[in-house]
N, C-alpha and C positions, 0 to 999 in steps of 0.2 A: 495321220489316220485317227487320232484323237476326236471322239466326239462326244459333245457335249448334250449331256442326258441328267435329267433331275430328278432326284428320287426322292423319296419320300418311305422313309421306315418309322413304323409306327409302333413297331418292338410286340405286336398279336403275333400269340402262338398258334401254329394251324395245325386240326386234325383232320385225321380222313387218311384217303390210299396210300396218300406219299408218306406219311409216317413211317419211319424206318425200325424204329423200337418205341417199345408204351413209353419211353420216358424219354424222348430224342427231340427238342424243340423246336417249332418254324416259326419263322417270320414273315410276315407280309412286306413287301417291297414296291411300292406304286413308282414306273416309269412311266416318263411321258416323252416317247417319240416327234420326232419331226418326219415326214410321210415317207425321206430316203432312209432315215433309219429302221422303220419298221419294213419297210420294205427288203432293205439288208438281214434285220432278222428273219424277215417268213421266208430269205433264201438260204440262213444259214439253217433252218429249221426243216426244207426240204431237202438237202447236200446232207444234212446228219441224219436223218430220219427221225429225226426229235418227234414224240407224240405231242409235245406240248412248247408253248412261247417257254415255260419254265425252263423246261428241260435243256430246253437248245441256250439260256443264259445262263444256268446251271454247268451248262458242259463249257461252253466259250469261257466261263471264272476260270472256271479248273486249268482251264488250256494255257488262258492267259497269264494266273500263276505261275504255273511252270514257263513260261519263255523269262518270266520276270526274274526268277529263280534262277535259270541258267545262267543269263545274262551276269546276275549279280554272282555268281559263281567264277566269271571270266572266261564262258563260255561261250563260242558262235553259234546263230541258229540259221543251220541253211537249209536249202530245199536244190536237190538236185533232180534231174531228169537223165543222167548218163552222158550228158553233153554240158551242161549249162550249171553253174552253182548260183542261185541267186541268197544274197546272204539278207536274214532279217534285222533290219536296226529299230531298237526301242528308243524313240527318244520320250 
């Protein structure tokens, strides 16, 4: 599931709405998609109700830390439905 995306940080601090506190720093991050990955994002961005591309890569780091986390903890990450446990492997 690994996809390969190239970024580009260029270490600018960004003001404006998202600013969280006067003294909290952003960075600028340029991706550049291939048409199924953007595509995956503008649906992981309408399934969360993400108002923005940020937001919805902002939340999937988070996410994705924490599985990385657990995992490295010696933790399983499953997903059940009452019937069925499908378990996640990081490789």
């Amino acid at each position: 599931m690994a996809q390969n995306v190239a970024a580009n940080t260029r270490g600018q601090e960004l003001s404006g709405p998202e600013v969280d506190a006067p003294d909290s720093k952003r960075f600028r991050v340029q991706l550049d998609f291939s048409p199924s990955a953007y595509d995956r994002l503008q649906k992981i961005r309408e399934l969360s109700d993400a108002k923005t591309n940020a937001e919805a890569v902002r939340n999937a780091l988070r996410l994705y830390e924490w599985l990385l986390e657990q995992a490295r903890g010696g933790f399983k990450v499953q997903a059940t439905d009452g019937r069925t446990v499908r378990e996640l492997v990081l490789v």
